[in-house]
SEDO-575420 format. One record per atom (N, C-alpha, C): residue in three letters; atom name; x, y, z. Coordinates in Angstrom, 1 decimal. Layout:
% SEDO-575420
VOPA / ALA / CA / X / Y / Z
...
% end
This chain:
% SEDO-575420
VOPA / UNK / N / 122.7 / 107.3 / 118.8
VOPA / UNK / CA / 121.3 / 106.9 / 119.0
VOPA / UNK / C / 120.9 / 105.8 / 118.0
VOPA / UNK / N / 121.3 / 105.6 / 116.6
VOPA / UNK / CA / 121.1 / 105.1 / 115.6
VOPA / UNK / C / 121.8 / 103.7 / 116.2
VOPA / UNK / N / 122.7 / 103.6 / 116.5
VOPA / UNK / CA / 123.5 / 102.2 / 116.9
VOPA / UNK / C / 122.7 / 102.0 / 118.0
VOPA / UNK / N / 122.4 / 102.7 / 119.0
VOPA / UNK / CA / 121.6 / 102.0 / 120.3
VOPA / UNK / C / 120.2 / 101.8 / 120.0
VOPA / UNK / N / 119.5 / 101.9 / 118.9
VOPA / UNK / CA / 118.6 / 101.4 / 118.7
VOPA / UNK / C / 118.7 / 99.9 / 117.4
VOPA / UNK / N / 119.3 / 100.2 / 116.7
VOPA / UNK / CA / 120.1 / 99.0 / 116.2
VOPA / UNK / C / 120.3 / 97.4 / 117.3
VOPA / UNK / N / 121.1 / 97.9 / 117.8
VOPA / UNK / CA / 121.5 / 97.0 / 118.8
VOPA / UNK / C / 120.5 / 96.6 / 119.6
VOPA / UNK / N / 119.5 / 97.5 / 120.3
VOPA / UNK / CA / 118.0 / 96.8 / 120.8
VOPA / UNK / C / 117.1 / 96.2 / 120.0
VOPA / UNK / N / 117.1 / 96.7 / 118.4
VOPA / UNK / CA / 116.1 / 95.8 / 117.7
VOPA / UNK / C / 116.6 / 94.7 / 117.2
VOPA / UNK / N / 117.7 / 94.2 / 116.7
VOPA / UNK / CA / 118.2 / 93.1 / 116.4
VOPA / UNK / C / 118.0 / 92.4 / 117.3
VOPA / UNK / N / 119.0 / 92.1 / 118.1
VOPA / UNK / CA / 118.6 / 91.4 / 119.3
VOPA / UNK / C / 117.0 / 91.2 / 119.5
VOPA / UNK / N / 116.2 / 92.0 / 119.5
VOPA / UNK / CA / 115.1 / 91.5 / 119.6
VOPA / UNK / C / 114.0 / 91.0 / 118.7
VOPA / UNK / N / 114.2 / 91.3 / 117.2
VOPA / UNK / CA / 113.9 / 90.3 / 115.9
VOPA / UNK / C / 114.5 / 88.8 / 116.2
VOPA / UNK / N / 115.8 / 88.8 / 116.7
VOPA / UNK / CA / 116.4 / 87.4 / 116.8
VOPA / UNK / C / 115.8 / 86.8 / 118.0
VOPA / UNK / N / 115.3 / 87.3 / 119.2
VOPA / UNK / CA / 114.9 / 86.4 / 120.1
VOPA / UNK / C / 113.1 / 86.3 / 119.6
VOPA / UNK / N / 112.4 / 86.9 / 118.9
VOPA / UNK / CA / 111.3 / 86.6 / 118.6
VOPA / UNK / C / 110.9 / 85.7 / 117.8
VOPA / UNK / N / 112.0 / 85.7 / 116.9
VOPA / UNK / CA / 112.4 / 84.6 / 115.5
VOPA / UNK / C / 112.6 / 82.6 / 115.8
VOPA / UNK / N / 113.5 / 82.9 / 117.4
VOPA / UNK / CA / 113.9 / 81.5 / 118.1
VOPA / UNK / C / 112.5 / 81.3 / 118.7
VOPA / UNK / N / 111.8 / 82.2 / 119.4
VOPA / UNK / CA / 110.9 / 81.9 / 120.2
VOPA / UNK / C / 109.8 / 81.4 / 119.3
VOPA / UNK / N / 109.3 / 82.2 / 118.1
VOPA / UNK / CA / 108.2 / 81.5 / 117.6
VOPA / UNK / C / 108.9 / 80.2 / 116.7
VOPA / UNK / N / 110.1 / 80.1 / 116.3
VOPA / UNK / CA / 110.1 / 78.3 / 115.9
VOPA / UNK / C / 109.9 / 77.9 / 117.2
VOPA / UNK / N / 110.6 / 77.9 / 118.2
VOPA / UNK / CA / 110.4 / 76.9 / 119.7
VOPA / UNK / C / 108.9 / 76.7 / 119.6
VOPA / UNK / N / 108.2 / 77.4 / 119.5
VOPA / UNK / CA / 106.3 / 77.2 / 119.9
VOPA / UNK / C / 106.2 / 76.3 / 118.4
VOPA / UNK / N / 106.9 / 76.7 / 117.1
VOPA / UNK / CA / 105.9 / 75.9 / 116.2
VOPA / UNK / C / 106.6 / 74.6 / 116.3
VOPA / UNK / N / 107.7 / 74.4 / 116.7
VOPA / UNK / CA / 108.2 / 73.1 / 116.8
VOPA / UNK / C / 107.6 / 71.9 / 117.9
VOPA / UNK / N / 107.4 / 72.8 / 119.0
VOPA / UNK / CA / 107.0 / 72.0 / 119.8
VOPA / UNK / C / 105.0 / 71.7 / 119.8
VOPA / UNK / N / 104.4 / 72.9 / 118.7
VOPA / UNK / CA / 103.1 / 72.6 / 118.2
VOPA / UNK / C / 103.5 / 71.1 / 117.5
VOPA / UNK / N / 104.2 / 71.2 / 116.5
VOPA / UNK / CA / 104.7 / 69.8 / 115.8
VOPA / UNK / C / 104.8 / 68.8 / 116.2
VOPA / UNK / N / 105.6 / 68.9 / 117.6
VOPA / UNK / CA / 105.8 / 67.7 / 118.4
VOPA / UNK / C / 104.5 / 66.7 / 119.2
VOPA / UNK / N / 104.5 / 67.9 / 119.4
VOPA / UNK / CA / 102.5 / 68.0 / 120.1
VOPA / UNK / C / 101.8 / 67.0 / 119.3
VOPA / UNK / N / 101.3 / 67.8 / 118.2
VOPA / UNK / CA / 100.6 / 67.5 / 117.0
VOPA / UNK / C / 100.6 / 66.3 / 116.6
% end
């Protein structure tokens, strides 16, 4: 249980982490 929860939250720190640079980069771009 401990590894399968592992494995869902990483993964999903790392796709939240890409997604908010993409938005502040492209605020930047914007900007």
């Amino acid at each position: 249980m401990n590894g399968l929860l592992e494995n869902g939250v990483i993964p999903l720190c790392i796709g939240l982490l890409l997604l908010s640079g993409a938005l502040w980069v492209f605020q930047v771009a914007m900007g």
